[in-house]
Backbone as a ProteinNet text record, in pm:
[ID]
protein_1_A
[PRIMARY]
XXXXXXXXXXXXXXXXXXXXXXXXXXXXXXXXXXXXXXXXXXXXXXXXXXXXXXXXXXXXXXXXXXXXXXXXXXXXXXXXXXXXXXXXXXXXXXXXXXXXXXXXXXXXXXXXXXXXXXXXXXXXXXXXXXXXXXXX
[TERTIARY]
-1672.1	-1550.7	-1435.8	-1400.7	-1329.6	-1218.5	-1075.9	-1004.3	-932.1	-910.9	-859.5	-728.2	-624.1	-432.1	-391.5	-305.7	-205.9	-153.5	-162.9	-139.4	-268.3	-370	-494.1	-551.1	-687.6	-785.5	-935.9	-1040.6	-1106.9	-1158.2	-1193.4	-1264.2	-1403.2	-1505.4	-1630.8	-1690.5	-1586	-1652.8	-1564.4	-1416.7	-1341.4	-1252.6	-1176.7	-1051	-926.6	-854.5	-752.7	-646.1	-514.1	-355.5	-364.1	-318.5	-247.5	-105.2	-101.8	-5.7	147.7	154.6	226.6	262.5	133.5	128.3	192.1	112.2	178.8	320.8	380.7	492.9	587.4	553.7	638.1	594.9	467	434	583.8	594.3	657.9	838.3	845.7	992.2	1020.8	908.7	921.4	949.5	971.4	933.9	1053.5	1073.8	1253.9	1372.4	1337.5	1389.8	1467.7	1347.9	1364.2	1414.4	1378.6	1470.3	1617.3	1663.1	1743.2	1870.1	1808.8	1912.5	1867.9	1767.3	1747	1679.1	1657.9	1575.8	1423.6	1320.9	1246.3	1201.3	1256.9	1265.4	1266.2	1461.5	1511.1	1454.9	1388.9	1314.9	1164.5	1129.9	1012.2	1029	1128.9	1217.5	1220	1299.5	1380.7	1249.3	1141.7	1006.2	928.5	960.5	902.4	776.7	766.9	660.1	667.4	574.4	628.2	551.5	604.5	527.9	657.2	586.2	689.7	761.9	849.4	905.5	818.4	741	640.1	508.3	472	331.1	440.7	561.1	617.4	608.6	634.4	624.4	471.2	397	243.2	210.3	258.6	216.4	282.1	376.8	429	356.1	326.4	249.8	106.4	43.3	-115.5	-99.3	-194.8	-224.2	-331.6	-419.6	-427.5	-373.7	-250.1	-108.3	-100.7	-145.8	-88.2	-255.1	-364.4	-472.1	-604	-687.2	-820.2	-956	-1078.9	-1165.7	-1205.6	-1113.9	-1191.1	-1074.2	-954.6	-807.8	-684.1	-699.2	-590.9	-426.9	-336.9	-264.5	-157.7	-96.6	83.4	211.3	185.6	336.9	248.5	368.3	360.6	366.1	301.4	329.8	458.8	567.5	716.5	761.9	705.3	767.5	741.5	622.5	562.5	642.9	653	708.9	873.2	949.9	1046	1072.5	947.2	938.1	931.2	879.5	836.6	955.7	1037.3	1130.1	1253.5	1280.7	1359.4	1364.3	1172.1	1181.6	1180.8	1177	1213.2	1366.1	1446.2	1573.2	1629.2	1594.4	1649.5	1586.7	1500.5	1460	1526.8	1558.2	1692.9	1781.3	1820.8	1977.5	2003.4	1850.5	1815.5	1809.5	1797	1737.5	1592	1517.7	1381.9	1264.9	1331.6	1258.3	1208.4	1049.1	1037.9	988.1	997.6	914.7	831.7	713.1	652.4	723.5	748	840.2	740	806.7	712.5	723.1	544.5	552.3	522.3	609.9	599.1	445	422	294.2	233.8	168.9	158.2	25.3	19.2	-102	-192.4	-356.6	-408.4	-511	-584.7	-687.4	-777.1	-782.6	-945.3	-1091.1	-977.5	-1088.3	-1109.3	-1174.6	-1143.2	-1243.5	-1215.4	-1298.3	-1253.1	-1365.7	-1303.1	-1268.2	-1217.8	-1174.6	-1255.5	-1189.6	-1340.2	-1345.2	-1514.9	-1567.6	-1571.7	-1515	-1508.4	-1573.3	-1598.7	-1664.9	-1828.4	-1885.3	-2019.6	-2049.4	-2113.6	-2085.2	-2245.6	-2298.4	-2421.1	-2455.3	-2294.3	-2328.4	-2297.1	-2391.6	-2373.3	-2264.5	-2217.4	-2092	-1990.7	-1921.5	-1836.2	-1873.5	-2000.8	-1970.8	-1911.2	-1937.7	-1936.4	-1747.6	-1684.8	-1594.4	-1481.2	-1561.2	-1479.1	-1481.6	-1612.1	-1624.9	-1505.3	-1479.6	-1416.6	-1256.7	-1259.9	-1125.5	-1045.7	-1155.3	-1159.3	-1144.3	-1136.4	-1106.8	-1008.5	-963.4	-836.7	-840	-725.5	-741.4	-697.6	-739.2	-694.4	-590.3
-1554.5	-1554.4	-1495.8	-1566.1	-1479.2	-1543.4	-1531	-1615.1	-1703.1	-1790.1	-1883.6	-1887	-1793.6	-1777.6	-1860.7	-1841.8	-1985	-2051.2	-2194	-2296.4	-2311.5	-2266.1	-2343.7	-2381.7	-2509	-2563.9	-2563.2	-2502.8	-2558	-2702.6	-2731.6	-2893.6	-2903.9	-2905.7	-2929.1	-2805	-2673.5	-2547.5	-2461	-2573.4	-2519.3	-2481	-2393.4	-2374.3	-2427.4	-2557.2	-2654.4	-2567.2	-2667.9	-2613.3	-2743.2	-2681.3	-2745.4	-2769.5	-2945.7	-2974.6	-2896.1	-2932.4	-2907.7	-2754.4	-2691.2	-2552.8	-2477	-2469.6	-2490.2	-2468.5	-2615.5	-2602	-2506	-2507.5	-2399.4	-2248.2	-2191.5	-2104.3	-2079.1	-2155.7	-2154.3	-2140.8	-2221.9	-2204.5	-2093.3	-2000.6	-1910.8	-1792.1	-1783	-1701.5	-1754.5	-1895.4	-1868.3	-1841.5	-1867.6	-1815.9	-1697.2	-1639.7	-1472.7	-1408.2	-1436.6	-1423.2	-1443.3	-1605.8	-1673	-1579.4	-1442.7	-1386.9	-1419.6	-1447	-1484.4	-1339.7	-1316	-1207.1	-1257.9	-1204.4	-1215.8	-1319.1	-1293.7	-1381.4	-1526.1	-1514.8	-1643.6	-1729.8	-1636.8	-1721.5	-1777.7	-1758.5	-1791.7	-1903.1	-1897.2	-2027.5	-2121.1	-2097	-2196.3	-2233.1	-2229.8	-2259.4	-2381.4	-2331.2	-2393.6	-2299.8	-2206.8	-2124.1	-2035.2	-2054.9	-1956.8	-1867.9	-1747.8	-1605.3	-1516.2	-1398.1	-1258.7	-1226.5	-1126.6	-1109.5	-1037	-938.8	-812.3	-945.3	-1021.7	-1126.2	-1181.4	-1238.1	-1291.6	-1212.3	-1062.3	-949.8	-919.1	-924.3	-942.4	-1084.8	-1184.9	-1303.2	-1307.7	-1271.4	-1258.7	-1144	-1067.4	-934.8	-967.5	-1083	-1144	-1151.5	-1110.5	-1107.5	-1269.4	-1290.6	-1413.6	-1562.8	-1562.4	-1616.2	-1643.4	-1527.5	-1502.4	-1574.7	-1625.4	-1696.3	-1554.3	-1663.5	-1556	-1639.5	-1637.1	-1678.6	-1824.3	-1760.7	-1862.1	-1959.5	-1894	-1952	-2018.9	-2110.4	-2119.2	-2081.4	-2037.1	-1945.6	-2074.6	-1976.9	-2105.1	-2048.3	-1888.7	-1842.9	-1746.8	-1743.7	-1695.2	-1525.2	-1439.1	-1305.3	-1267.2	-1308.4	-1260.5	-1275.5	-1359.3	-1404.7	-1306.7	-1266	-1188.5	-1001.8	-966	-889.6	-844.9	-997.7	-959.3	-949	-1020.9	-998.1	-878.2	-767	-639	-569.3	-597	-526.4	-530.5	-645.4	-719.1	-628.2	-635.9	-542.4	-383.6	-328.1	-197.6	-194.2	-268.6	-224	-282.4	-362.9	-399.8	-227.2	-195.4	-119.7	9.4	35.5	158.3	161.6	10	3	10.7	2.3	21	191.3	264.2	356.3	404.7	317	284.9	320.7	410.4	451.3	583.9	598.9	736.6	803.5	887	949.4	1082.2	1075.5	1243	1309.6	1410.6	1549	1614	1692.1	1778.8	1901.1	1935.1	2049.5	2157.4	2316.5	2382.3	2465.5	2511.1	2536.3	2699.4	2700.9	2882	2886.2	3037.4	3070	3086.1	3037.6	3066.9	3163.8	3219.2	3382.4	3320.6	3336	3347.9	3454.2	3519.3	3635.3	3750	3790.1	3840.4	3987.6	4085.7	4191.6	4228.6	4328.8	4376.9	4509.8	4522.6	4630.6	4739.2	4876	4960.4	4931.7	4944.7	4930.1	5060.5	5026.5	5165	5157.9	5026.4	5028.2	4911.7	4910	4844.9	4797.6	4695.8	4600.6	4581	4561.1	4547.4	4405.5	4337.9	4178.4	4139.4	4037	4015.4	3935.4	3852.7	3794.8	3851.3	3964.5	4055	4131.8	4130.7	4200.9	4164.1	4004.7	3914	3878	3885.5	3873.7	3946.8	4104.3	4204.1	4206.4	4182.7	4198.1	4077.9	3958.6	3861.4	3878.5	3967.8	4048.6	4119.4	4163.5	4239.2	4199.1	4089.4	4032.3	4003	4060.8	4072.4	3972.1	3902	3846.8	3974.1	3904.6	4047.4	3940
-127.2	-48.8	-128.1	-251.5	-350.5	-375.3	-405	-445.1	-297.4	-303.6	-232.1	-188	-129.2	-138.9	-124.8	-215.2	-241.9	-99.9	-95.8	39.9	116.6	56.6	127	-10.9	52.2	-28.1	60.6	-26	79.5	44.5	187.9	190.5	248.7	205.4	242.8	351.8	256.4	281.4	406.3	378.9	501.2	434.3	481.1	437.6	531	429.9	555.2	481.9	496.5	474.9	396.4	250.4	116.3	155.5	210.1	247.5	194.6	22.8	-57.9	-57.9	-72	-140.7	5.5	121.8	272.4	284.4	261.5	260.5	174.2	82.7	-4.5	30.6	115	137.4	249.4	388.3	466.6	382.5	348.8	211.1	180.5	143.8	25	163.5	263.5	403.6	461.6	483.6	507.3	452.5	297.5	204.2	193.1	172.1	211.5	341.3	434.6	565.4	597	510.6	496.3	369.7	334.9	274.3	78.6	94.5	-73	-157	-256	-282	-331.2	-309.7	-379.9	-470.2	-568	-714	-668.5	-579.4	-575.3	-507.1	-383.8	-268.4	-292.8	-448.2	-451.2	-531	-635.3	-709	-629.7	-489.9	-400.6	-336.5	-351	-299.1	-363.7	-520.3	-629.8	-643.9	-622.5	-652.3	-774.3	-863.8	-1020.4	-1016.9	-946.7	-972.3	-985.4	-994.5	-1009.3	-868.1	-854.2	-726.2	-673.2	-789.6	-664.1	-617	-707.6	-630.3	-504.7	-502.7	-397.1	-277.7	-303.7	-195	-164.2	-247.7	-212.7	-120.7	-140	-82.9	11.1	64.1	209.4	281.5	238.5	312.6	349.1	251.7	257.8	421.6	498.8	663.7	685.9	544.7	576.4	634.1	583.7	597.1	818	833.3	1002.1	1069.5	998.7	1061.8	1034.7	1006.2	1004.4	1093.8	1119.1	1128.1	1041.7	920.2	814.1	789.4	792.2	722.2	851.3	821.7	958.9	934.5	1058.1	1012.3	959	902.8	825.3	843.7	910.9	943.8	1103.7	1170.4	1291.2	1274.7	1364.3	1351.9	1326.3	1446	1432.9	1234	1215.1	1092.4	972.7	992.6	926.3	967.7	1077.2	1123.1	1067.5	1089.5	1004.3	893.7	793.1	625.9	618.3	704.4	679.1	697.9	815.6	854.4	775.9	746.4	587.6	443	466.9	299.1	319.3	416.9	476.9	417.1	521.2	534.9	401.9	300.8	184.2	72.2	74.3	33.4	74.8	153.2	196.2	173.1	142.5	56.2	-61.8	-121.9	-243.1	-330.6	-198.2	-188.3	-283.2	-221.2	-247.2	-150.9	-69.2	67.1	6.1	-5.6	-88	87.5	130.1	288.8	196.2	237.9	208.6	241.6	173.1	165.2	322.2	372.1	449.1	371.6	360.6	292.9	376.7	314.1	411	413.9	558.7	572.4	513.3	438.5	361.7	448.5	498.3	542.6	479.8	476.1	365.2	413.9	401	390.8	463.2	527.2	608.5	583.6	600.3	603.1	436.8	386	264.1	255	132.2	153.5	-4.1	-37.2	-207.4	-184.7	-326.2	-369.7	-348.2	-404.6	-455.5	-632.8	-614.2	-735.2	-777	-909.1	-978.5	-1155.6	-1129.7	-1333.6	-1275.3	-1401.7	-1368.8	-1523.4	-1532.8	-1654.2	-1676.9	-1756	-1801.7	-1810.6	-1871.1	-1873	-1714.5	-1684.6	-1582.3	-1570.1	-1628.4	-1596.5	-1617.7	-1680.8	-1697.9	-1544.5	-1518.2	-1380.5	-1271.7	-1303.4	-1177.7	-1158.7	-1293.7	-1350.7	-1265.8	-1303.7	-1245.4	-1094.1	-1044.3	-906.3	-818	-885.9	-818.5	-820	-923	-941.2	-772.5	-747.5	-701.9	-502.5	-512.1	-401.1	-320	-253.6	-165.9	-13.4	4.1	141.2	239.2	317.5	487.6	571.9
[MASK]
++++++++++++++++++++++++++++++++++++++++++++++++++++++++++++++++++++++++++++++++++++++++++++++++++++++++++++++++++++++++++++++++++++++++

């Protein structure tokens, strides 16, 4: 199964809600909503991790219910953590977008030169001959 996210335990092969851990999961999510950063909202939780694991552990989709995990925050909630660290991240100017790159035509079609020398080594021939290649 693999590691277990923080606010569950399993119990006799289940995975319930770690009353404790639970609660501070939910904390650490109003926190952050509530105008805290990162860091603070994981403090104001009692949770001792980094701010990027805090931004990892709000993004965990386990969190929103699985088959196996029952859920501990509602979609919307999750929705606005995203939308939160979007728009905090723009103010940051931390918003990288792919450049659009511009489009170069590339050769389709190709044809050579004229051959005008001839090489004994074959790879000096092969050399020259690739030289010798022009797109159309």
């Amino acid at each position: 199964m693999g590691h277990t996210p923080y606010g569950y335990k399993i119990v006799n092969g289940l995975a319930v809600i770690d009353e404790v851990e639970g609660a501070a999961v939910k904390k650490l999510y109003e926190g952050y909503l509530g105008g805290l950063g990162l860091q603070a909202a994981a403090d104001e939780a009692g949770i001792n991790i980094s701010h990027s694991q805090a931004k990892r552990m709000m993004l965990n989709k386990k969190y929103l219910g699985t088959d196996y995990y029952p859920a501990l925050i509602t979609e919307d909630m999750m929705e606005q953590v995203k939308t939160e660290l979007k728009k905090r991240a723009g103010k940051l100017g931390r918003v990288y977008e792919p450049k659009e790159q511009e489009k170069q035509a590339v050769p389709t079609r190709f044809q050579f030169g004229k051959e005008e020398q001839y090489f004994e080594n074959p790879f000096l021939q092969a050399q020259y001959m690739y030289e010798l290649i022009e797109g159309v």
